[in-house]
MOPAC internal coordinates of N, CA, C and O (Angstrom, degrees):
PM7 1SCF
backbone

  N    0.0000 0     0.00 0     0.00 0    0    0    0
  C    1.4464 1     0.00 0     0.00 0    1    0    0
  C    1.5278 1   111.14 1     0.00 0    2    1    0
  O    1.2310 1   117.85 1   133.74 1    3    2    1
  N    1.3693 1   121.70 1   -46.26 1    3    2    1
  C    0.7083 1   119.22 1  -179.90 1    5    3    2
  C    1.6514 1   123.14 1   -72.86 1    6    5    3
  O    1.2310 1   133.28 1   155.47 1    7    6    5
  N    1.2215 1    91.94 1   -24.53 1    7    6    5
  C    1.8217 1    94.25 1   166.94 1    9    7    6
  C    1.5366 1   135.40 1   -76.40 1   10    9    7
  O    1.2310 1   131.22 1   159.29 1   11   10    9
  N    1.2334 1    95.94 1   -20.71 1   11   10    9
  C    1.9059 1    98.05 1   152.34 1   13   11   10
  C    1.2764 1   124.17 1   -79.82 1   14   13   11
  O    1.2310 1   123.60 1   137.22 1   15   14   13
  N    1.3577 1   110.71 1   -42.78 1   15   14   13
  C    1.9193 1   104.53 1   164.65 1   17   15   14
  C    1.7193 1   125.55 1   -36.06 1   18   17   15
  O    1.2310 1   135.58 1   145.33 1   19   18   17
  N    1.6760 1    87.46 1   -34.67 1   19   18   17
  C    1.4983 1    84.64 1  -175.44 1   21   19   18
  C    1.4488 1   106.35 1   -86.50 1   22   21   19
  O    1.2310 1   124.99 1   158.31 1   23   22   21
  N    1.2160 1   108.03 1   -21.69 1   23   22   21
  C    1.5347 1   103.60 1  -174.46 1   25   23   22
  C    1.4734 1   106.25 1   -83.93 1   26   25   23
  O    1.2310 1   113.52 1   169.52 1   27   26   25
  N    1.1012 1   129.85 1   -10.48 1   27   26   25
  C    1.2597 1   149.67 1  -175.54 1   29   27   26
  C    1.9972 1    99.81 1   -74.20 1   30   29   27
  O    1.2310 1   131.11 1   124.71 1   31   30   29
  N    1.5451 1    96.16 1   -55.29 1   31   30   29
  C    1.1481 1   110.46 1  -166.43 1   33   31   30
  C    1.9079 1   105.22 1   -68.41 1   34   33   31
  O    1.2310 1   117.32 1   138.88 1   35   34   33
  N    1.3648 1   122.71 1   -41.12 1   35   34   33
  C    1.2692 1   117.17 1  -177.04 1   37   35   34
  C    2.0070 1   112.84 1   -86.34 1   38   37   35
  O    1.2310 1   127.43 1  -175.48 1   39   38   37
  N    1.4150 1   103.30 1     4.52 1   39   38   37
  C    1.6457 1   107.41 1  -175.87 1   41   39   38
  C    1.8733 1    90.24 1   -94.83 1   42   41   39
  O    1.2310 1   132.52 1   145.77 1   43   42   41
  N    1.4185 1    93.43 1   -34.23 1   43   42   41
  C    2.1614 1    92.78 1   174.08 1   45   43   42
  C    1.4311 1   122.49 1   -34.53 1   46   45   43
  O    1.2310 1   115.33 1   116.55 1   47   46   45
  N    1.3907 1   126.46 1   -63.45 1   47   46   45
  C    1.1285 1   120.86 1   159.70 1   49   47   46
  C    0.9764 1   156.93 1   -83.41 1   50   49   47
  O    1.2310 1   123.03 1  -158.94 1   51   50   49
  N    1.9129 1   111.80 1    21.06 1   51   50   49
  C    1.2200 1   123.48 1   149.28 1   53   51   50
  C    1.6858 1   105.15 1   -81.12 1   54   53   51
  O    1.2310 1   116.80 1   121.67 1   55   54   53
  N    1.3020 1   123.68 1   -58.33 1   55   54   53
  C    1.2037 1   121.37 1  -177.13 1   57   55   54
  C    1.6152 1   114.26 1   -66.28 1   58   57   55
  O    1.2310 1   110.20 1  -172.74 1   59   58   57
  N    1.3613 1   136.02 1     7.26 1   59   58   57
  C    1.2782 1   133.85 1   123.35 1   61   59   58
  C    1.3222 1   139.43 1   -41.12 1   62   61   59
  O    1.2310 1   130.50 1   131.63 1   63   62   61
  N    1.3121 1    97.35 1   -48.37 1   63   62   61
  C    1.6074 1   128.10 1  -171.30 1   65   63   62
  C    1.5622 1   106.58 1   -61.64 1   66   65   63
  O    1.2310 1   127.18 1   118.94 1   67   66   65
  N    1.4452 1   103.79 1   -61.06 1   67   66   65
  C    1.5357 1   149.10 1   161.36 1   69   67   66
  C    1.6857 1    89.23 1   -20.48 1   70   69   67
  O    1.2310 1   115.80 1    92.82 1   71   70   69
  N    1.4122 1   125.58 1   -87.18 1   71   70   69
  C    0.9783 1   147.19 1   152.18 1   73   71   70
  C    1.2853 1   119.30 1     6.43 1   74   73   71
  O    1.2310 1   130.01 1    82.82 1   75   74   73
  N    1.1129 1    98.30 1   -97.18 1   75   74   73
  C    1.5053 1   137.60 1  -176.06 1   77   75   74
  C    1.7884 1    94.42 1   -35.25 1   78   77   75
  O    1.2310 1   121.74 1   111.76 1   79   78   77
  N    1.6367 1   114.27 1   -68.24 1   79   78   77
  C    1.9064 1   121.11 1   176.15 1   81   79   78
  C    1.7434 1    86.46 1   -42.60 1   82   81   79
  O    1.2310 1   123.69 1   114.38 1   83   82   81
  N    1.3103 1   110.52 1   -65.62 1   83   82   81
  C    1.6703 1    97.50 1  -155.23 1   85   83   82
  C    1.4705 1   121.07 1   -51.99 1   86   85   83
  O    1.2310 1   115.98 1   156.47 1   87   86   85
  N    1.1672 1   125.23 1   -23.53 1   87   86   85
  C    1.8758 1   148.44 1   153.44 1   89   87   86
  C    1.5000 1   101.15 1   -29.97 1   90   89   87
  O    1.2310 1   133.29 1   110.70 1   91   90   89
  N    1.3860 1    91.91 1   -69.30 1   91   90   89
  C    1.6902 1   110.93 1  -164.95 1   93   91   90
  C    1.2084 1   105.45 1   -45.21 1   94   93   91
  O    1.2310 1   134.05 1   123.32 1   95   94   93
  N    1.7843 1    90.43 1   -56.68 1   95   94   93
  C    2.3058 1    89.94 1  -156.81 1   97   95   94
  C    1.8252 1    98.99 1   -59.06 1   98   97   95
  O    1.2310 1   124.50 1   146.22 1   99   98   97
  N    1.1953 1   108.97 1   -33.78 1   99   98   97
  C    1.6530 1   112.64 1  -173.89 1  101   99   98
  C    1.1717 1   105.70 1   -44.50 1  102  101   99
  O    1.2310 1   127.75 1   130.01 1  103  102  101
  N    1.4507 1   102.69 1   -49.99 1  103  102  101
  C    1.9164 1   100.93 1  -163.26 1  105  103  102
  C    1.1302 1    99.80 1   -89.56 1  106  105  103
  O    1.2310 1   109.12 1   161.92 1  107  106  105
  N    1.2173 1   137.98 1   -18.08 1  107  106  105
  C    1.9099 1   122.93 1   158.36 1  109  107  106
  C    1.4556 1   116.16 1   -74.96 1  110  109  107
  O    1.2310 1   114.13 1   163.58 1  111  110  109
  N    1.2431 1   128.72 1   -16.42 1  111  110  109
  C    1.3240 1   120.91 1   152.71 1  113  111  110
  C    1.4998 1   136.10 1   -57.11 1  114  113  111
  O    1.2310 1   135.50 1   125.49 1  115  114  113
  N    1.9080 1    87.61 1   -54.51 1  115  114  113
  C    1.7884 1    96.84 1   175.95 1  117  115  114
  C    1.4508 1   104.92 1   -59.51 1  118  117  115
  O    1.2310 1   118.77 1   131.42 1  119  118  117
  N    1.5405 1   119.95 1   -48.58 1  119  118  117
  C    1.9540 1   117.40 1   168.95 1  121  119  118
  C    1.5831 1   115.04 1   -28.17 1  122  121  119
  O    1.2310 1   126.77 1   114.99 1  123  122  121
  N    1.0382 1   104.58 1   -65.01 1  123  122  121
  C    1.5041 1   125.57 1   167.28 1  125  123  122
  C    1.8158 1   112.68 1   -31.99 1  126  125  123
  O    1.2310 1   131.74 1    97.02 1  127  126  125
  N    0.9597 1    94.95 1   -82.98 1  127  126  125
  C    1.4805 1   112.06 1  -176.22 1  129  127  126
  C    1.4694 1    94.40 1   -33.76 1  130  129  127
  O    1.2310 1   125.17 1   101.63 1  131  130  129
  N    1.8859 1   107.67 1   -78.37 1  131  130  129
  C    1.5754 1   115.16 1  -177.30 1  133  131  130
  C    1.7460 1   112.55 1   -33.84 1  134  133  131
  O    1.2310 1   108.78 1   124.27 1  135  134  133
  N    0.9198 1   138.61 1   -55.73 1  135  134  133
  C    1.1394 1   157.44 1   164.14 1  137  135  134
  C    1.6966 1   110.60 1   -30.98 1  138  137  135
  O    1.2310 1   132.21 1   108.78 1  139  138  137
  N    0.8618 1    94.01 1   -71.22 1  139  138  137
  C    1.4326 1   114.61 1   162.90 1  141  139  138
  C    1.5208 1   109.76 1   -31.23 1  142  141  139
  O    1.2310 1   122.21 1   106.34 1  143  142  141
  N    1.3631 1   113.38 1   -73.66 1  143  142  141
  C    1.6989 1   130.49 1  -172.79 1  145  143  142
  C    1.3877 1   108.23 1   -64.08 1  146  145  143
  O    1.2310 1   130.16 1   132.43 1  147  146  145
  N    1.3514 1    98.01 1   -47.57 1  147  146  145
  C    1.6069 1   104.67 1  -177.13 1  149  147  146
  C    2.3357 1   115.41 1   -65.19 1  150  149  147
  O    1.2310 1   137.60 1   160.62 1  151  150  149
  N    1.1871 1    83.50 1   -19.38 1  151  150  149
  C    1.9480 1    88.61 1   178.08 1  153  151  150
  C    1.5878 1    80.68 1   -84.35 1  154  153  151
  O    1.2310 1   115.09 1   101.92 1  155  154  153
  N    1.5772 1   126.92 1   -78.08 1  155  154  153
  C    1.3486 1   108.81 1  -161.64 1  157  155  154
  C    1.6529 1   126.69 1   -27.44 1  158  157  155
  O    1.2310 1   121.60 1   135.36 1  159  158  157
  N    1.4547 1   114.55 1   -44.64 1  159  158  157
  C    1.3541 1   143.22 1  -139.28 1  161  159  158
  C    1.9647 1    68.27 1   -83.12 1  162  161  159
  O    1.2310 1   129.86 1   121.90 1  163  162  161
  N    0.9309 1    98.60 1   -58.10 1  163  162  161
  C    1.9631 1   113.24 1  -163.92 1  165  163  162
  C    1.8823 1    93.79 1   -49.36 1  166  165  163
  O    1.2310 1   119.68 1   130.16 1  167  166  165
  N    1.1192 1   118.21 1   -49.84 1  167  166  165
  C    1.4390 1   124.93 1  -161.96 1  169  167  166
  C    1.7148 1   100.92 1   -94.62 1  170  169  167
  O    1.2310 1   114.19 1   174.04 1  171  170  169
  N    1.1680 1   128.60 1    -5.96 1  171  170  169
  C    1.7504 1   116.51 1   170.35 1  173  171  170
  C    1.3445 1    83.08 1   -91.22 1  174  173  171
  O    1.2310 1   105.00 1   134.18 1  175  174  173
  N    1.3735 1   145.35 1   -45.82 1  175  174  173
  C    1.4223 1   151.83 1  -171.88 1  177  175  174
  C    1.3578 1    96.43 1   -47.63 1  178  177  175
  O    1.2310 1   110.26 1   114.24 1  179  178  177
  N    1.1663 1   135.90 1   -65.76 1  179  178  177
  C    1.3292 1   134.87 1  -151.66 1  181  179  178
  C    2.3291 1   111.88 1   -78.51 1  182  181  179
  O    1.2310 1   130.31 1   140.99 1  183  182  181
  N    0.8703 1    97.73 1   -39.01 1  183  182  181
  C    1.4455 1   143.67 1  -166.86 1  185  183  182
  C    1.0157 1   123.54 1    55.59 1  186  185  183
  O    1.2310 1   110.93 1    11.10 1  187  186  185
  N    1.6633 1   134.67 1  -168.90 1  187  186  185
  C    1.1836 1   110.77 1  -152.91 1  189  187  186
  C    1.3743 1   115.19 1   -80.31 1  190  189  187
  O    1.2310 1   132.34 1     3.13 1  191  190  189
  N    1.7670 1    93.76 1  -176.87 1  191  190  189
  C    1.7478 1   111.39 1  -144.21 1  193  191  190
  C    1.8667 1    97.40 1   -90.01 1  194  193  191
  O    1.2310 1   127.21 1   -50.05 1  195  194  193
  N    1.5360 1   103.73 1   129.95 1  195  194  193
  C    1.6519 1    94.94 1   175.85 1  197  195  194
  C    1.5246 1   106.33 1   -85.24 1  198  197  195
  O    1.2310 1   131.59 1   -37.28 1  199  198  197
  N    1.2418 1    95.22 1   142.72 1  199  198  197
  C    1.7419 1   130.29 1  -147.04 1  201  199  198
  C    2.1445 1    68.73 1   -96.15 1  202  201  199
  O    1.2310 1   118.80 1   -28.67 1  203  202  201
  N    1.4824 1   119.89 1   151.33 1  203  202  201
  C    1.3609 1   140.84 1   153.55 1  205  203  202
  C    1.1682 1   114.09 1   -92.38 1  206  205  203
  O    1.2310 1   106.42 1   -56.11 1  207  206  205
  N    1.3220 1   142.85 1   123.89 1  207  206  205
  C    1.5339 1   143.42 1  -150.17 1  209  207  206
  C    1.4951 1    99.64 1  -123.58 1  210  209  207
  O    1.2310 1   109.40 1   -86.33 1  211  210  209
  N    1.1572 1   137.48 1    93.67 1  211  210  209
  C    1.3503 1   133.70 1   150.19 1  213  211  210
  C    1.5686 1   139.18 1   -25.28 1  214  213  211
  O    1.2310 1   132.36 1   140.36 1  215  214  213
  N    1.6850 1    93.74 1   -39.64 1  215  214  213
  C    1.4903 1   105.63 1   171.78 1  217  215  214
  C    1.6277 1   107.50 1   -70.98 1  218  217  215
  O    1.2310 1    97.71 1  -176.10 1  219  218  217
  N    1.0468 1   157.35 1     3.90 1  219  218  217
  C    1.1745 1   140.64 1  -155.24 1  221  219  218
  C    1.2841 1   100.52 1  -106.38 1  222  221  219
  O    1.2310 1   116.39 1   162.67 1  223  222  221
  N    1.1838 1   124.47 1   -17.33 1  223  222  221
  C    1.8788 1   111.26 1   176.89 1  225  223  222
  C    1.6655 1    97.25 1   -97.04 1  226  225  223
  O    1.2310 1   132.77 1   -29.59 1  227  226  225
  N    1.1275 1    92.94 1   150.41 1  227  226  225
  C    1.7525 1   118.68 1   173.86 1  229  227  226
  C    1.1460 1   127.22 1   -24.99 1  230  229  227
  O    1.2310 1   123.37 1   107.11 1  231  230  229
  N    2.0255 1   111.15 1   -72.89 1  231  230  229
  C    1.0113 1   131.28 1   145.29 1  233  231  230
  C    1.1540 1   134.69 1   -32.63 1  234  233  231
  O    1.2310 1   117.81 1   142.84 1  235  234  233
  N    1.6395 1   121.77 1   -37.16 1  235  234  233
  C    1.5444 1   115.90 1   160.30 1  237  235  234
  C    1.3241 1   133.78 1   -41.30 1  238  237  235
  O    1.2310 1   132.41 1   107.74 1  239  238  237
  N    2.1082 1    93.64 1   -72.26 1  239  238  237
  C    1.1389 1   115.29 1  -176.40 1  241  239  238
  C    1.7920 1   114.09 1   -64.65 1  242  241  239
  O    1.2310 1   123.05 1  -176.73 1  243  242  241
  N    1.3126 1   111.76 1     3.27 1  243  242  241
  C    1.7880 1   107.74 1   177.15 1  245  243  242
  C    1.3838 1   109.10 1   -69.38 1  246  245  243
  O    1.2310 1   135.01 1   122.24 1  247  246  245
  N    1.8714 1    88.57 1   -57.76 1  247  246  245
  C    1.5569 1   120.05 1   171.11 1  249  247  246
  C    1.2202 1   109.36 1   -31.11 1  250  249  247
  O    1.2310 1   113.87 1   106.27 1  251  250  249
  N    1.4705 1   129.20 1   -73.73 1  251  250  249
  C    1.4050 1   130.36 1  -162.20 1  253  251  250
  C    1.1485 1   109.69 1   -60.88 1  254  253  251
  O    1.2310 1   115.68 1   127.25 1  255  254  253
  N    1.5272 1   125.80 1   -52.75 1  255  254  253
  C    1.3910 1   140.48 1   170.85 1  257  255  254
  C    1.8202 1    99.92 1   -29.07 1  258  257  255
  O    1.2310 1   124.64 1   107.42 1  259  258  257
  N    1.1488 1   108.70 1   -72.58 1  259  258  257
  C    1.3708 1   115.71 1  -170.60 1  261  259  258
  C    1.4344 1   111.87 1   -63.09 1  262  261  259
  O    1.2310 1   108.00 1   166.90 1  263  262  261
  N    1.3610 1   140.01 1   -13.10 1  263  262  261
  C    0.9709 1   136.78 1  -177.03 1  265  263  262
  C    1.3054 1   113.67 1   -80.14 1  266  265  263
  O    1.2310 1   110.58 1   156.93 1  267  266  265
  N    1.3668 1   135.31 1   -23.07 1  267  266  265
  C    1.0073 1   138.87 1  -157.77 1  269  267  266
  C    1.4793 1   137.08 1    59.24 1  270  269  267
  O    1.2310 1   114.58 1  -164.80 1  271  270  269
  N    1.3478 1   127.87 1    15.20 1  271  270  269
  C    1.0483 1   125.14 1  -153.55 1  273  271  270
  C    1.7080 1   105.24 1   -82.76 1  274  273  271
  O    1.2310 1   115.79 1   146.76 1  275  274  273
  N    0.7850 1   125.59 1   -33.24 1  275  274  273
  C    1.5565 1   118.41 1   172.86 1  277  275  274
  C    1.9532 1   112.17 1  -171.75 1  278  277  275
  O    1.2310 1   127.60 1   -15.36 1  279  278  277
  N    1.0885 1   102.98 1   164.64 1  279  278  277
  C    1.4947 1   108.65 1   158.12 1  281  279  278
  C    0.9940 1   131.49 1   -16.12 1  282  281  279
  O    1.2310 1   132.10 1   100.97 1  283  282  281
  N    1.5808 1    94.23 1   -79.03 1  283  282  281
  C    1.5002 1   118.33 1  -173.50 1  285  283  282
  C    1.6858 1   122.25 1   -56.05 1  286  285  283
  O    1.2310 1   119.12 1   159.85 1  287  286  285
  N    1.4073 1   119.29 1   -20.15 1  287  286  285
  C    1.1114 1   125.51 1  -152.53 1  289  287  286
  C    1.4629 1    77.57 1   -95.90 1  290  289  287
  O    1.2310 1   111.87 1   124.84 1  291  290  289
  N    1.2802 1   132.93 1   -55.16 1  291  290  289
  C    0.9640 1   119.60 1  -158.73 1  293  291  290
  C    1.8929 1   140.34 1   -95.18 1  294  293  291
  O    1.2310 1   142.28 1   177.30 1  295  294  293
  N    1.9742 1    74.33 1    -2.70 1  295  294  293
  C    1.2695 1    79.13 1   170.21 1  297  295  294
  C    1.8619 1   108.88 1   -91.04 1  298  297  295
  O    1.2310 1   123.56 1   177.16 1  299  298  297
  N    1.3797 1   110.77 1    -2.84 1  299  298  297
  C    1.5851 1   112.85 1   169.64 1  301  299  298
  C    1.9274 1   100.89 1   -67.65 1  302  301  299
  O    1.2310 1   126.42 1   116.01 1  303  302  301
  N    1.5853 1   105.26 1   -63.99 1  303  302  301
  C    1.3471 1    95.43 1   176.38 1  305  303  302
  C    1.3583 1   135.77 1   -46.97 1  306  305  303
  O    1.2310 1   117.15 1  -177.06 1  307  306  305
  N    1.4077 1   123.03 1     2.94 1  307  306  305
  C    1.3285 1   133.97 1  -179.83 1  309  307  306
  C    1.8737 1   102.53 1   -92.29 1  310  309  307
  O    1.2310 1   128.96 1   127.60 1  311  310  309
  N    1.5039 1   100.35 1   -52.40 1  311  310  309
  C    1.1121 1   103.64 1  -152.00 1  313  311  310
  C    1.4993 1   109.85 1   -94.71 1  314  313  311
  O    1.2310 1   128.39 1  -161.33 1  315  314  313
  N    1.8578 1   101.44 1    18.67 1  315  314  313
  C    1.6204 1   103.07 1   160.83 1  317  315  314
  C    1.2343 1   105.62 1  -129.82 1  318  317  315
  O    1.2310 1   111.30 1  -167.58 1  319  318  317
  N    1.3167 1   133.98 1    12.42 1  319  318  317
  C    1.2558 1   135.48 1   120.93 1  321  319  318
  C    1.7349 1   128.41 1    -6.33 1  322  321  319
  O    1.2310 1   128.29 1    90.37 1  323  322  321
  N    1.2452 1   101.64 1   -89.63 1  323  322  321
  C    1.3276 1   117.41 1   152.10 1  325  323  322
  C    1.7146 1   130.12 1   -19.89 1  326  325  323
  O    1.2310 1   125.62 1   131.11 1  327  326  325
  N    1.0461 1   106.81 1   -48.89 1  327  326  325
  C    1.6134 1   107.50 1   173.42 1  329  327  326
  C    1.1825 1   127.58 1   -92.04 1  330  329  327
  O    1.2310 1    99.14 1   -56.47 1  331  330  329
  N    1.2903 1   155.14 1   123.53 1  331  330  329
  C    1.2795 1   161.67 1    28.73 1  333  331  330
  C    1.8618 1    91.80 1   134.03 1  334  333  331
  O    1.2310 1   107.39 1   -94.99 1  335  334  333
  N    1.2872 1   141.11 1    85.01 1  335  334  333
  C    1.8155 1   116.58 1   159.82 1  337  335  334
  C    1.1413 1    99.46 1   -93.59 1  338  337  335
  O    1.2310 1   139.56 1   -37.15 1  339  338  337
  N    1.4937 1    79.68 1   142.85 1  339  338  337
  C    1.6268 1   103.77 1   157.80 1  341  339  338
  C    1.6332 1   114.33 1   -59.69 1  342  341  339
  O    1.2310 1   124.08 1   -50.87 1  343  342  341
  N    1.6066 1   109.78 1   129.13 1  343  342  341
  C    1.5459 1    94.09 1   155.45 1  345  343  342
  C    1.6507 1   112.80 1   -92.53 1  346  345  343
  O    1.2310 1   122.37 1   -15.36 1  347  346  345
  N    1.5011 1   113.07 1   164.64 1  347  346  345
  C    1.7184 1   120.70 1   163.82 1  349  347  346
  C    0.9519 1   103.89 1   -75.09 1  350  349  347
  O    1.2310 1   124.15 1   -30.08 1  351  350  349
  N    1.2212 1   109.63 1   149.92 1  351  350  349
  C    1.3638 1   146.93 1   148.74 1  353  351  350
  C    0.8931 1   120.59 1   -56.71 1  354  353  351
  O    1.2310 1    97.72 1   -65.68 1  355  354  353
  N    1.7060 1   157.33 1   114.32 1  355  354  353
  C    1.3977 1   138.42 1   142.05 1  357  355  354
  C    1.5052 1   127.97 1  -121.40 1  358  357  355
  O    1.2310 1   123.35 1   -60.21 1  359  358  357
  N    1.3836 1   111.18 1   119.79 1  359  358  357
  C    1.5047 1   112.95 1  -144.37 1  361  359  358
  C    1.8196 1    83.62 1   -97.70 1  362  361  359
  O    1.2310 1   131.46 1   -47.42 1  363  362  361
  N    1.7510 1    95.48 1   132.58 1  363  362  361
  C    1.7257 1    94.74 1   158.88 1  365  363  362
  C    1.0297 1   115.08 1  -132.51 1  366  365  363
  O    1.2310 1   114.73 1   -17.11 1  367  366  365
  N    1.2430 1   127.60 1   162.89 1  367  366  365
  C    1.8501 1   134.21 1  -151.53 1  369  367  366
  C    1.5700 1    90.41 1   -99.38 1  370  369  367
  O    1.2310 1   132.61 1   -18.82 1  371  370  369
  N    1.1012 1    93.24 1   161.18 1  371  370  369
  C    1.9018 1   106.86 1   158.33 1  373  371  370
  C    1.5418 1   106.36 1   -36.88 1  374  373  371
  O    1.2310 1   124.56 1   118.94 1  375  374  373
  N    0.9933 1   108.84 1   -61.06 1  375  374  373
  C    1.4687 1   116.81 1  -153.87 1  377  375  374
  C    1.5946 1   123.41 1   -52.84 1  378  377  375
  O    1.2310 1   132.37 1   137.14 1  379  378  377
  N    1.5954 1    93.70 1   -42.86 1  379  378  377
  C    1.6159 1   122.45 1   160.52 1  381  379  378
  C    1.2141 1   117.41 1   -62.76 1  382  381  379
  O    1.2310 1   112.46 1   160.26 1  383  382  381
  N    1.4917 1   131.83 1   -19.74 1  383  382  381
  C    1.2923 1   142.04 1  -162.11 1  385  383  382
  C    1.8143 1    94.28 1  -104.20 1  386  385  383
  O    1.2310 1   116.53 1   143.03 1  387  386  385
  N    1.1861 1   124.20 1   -36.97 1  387  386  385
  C    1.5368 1   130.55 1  -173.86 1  389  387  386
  C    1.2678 1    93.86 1   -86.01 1  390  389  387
  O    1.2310 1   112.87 1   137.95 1  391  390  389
  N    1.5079 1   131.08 1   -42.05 1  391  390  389
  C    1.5208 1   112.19 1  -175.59 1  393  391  390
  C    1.4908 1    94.07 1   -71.38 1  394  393  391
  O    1.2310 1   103.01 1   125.69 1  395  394  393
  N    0.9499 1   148.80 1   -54.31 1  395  394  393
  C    1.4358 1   137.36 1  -139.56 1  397  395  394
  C    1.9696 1   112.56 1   -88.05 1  398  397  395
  O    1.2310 1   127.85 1   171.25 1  399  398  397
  N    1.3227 1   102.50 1    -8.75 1  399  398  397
  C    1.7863 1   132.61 1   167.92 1  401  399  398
  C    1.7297 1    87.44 1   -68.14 1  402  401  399
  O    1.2310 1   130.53 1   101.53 1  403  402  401
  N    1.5129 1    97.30 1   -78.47 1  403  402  401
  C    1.4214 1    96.74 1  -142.37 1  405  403  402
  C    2.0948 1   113.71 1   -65.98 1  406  405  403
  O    1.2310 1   132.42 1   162.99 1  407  406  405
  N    1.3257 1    93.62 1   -17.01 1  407  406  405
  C    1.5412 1   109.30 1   158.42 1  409  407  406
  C    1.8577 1   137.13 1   -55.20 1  410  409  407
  O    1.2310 1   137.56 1   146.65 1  411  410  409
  N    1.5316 1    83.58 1   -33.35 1  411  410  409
  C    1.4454 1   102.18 1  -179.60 1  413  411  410
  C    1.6772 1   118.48 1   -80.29 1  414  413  411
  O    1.2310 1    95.67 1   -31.94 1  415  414  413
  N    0.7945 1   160.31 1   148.06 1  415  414  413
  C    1.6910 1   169.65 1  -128.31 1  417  415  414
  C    1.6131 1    87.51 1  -119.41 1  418  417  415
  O    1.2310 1   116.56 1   112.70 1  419  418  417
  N    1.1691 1   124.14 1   -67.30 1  419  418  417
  C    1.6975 1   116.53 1  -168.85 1  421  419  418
  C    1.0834 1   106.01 1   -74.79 1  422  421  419
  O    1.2310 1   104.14 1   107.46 1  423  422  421
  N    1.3374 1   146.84 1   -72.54 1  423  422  421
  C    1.5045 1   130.46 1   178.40 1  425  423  422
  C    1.2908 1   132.47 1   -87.93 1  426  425  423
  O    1.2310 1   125.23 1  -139.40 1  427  426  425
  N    1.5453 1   107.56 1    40.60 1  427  426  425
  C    1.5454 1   112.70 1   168.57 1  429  427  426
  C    1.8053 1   112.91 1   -74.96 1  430  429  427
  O    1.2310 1   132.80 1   177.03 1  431  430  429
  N    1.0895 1    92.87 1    -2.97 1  431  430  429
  C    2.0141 1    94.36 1  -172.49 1  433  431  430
  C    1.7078 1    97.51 1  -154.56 1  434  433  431
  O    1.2310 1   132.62 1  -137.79 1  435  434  433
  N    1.7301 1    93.23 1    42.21 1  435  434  433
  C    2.0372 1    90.83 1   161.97 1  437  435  434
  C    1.2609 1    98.53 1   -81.19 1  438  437  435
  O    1.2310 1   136.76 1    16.30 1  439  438  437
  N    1.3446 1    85.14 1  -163.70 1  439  438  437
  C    1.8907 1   118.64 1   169.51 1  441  439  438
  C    1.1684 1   111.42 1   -85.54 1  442  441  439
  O    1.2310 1   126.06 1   119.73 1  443  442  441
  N    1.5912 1   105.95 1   -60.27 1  443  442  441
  C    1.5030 1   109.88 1   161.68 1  445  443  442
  C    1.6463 1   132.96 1   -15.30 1  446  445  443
  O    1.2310 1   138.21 1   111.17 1  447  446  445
  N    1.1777 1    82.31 1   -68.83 1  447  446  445
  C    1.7530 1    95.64 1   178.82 1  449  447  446
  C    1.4810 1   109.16 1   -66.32 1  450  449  447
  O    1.2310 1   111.01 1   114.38 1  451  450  449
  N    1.2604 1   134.52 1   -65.62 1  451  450  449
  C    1.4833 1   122.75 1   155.76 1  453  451  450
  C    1.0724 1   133.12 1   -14.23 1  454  453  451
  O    1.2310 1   116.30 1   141.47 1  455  454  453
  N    1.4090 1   124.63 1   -38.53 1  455  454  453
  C    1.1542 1   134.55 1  -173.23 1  457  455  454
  C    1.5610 1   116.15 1  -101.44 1  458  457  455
  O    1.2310 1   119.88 1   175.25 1  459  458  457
  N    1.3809 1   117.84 1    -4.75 1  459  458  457
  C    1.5295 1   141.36 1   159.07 1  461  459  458
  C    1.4657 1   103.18 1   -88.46 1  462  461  459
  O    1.2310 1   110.72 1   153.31 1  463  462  461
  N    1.1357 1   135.05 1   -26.69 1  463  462  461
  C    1.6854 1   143.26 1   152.68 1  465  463  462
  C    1.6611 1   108.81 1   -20.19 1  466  465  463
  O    1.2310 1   142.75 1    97.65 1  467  466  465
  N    1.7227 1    73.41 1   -82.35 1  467  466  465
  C    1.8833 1    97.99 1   178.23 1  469  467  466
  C    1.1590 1   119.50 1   -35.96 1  470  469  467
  O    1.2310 1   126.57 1   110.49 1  471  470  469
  N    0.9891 1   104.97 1   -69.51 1  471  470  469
  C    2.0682 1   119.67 1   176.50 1  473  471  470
  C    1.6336 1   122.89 1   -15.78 1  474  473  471
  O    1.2310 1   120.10 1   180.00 1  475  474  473

């Protein structure tokens, strides 16, 4: 009797141990999971992601057209044709405008540029 108690007693803290990992993986799962729910929860919040469309400049959709690659491609390039892009904006200072003068071979020694000097 007394010799299974003890053996009883030194198998305890493996099957603690035992234990103890199986605790762990749980609570890195439920982390997981939460994690999980909480990005979804983050991404219906936000909504969906705008897709960058290649077909929408001119030059694309000629390209594709002419390529032949299927139908589909080209009946998309048709039917964004039709709608309206935005162009960007890109604002440059004087400063960018005098470096890129005085860089150039023809108006490195205008008037122009001299007169962006002054300024």
């Amino acid at each position: 009797m007394s010799a299974l108690q003890s053996r009883a007693r030194q198998e305890d803290p493996e099957q603690l141990r035992l234990k103890q990992k199986a605790k762990e993986m749980q609570q890195q799962e439920l982390a997981q999971m939460r994690q999980r729910e909480a990005n979804l929860t983050a991404l219906a919040a936000i909504g969906p992601r705008k897709k960058k469309k290649n077909l929408d400049s001119p030059s694309s959709s000629a390209s594709a057209e002419g390529s032949g690659t299927g139908s589909s491609l080209t009946g998309a390039a048709g039917s964004s044709g039709s709608r309206l892009t935005r162009q960007r904006i890109t604002r440059v200072n004087l400063r960018d405008l005098l470096f890129c003068l005085e860089n150039e071979r023809f108006t490195s020694r205008s008037h122009f540029l001299y007169k962006g000097f002054l300024k």
